[in-house]
C-alpha positions as a printed NumPy array, in Angstrom:
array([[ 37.772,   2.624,  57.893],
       [ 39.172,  -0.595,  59.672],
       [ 37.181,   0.023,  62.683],
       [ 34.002,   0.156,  60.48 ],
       [ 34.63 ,  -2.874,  59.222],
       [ 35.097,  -4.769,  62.061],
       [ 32.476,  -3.217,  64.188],
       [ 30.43 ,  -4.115,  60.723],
       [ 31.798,  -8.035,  60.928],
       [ 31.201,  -8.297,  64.694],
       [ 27.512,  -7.367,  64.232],
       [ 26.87 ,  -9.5  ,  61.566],
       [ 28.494, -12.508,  63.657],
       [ 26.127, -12.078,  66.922],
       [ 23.286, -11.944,  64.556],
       [ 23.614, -15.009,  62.978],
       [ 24.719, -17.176,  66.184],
       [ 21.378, -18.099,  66.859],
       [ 21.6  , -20.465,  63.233],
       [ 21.527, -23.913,  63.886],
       [ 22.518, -26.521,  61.608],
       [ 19.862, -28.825,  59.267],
       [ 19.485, -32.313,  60.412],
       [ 18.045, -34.691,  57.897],
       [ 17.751, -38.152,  56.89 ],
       [ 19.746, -39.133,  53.525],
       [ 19.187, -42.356,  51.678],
       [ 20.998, -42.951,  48.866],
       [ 22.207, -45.951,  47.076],
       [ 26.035, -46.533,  47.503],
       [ 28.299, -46.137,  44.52 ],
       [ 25.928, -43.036,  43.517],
       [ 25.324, -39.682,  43.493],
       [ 21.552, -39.636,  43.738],
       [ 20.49 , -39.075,  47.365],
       [ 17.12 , -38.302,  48.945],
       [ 16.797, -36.119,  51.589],
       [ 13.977, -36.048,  54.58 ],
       [ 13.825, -32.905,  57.014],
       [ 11.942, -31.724,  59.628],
       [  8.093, -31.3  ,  58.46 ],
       [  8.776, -33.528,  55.392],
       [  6.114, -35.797,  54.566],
       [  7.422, -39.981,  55.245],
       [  6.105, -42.997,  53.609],
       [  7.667, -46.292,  55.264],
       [  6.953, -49.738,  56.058],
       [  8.314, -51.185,  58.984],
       [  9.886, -54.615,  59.395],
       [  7.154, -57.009,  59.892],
       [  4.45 , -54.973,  58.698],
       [  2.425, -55.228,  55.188],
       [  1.612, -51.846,  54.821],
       [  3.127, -48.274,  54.622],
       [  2.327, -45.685,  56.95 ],
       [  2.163, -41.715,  56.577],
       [  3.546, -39.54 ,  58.654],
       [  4.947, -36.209,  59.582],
       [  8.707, -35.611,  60.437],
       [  9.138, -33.561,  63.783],
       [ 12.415, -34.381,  65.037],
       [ 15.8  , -36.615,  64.732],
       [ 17.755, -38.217,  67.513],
       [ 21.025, -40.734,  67.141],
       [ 19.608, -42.823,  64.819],
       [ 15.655, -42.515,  65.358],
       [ 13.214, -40.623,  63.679],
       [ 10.278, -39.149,  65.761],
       [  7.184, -38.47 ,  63.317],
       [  4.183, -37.34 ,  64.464],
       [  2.264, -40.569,  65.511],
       [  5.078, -42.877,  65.692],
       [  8.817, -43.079,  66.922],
       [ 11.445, -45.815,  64.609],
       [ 14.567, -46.276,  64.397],
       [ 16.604, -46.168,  60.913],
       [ 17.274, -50.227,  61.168],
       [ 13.546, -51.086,  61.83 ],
       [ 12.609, -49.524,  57.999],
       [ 12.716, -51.813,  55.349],
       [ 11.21 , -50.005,  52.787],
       [ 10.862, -45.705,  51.96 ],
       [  8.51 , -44.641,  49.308],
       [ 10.516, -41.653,  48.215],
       [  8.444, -39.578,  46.088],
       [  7.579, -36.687,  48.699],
       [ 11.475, -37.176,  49.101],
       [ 13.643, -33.672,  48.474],
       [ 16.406, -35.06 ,  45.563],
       [ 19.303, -34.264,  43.59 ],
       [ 17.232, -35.618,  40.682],
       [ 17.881, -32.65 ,  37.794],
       [ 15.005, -29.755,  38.011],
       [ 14.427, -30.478,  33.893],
       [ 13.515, -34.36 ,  34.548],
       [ 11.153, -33.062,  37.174],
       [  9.633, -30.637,  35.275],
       [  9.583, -32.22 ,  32.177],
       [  7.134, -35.146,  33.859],
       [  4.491, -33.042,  34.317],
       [  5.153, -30.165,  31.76 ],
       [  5.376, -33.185,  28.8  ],
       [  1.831, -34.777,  29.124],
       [  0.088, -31.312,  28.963],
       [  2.236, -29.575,  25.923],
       [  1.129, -32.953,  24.065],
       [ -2.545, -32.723,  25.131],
       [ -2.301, -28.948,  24.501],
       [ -1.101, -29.325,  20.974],
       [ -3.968, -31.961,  19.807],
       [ -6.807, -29.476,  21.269],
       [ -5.463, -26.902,  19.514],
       [ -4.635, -27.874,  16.308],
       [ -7.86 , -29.593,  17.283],
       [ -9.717, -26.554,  17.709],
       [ -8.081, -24.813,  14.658],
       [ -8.953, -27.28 ,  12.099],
       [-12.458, -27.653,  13.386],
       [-13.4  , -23.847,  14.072],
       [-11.099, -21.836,  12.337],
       [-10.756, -23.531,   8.918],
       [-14.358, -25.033,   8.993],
       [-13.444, -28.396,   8.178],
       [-14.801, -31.826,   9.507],
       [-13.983, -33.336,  13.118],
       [-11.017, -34.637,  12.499],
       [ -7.145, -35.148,  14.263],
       [ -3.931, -33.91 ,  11.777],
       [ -1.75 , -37.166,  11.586],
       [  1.645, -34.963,  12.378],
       [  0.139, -33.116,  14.429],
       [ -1.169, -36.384,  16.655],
       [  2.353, -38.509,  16.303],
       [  3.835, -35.446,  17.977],
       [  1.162, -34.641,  20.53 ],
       [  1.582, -38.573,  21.293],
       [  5.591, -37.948,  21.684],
       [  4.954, -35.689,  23.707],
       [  2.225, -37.291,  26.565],
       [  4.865, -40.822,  25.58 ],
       [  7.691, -38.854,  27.075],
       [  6.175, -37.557,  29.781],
       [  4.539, -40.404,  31.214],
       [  7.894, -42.611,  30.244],
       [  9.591, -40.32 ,  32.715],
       [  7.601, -40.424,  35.357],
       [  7.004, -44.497,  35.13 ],
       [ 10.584, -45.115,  35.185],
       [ 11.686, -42.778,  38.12 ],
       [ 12.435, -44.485,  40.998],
       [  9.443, -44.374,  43.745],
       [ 10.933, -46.565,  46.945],
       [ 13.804, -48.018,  48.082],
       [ 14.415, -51.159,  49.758],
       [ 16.232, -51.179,  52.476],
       [ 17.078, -54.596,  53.388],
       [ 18.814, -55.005,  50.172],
       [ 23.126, -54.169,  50.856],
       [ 22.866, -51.182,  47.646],
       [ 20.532, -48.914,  49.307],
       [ 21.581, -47.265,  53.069],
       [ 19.706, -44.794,  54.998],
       [ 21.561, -42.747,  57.472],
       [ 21.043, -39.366,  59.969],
       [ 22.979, -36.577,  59.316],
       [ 23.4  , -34.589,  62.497],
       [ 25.342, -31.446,  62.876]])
């Protein structure tokens, strides 16, 4: 039974040697947990030092402490600023969710009650106030969050600090 389950343990570790370890860029902002993370085939939205305007491009490979897109090579200190919305984040999944699932529950809810006052009961075009203060909550909320979330970071200011992770 022993020699089963070594035999078993040795197989499964020549297998898996080929793995290699995920490289990725992480900016975060010091003192905090929330960190955004590029990798390899990632969408990224920067603006170098000196320029005006942001440029798109594809992530194909990291070296030291330069990122090689698609169209472009940089290095980490030439970026000044990282729009950060096609960024991978430890942002809770509810947040996320709830910017896009908000806005449509409220619209939802007013074309259906909507629709069921008007059709089904036969009565004149016309919006329940309830039903429209919560429908309103609702599209409020959703839009509030996704306002308010963070979309780029600067990097020239000392809070922010964009780093390689090799491994």
């Amino acid at each position: 039974m022993k020699v089963r389950k070594i035999i078993y343990f040795l197989l499964l570790l020549f297998s898996f040697s080929a793995l290699e370890a995920q490289e990725y860029l992480l900016v975060r902002k010091k003192g905090s947990t929330r960190r955004y993370e590029y990798r390899v085939g990632d969408t990224f939205v920067y603006r170098q030092q000196g320029m005006d305007q942001f440029f798109k491009d594809v992530i194909t490979d990291f070296v030291d402490s330069t990122i090689v897109l698609e169209n472009n090579i940089v290095l980490i200190s030439q970026l000044e600023e990282i729009d950060i919305q096609n960024a991978f984040t430890n942002r809770p999944q509810i947040l996320r969710q709830g910017e896009a699932l908000l806005p449509t529950i409220g619209y939802g809810l007013l074309a259906l009650d909507l629709f069921n006052h008007t059709i089904i009961d036969g009565n004149d075009f016309s919006f329940d106030k309830g039903t429209t203060i919560t429908s309103g909550a609702f599209v409020a909320a959703g839009y509030g969050l996704k306002i308010f979330r963070r979309k780029r970071v600067d990097l020239t200011k000392e809070k922010f600090e964009a780093y390689l992770v090799l491994r």
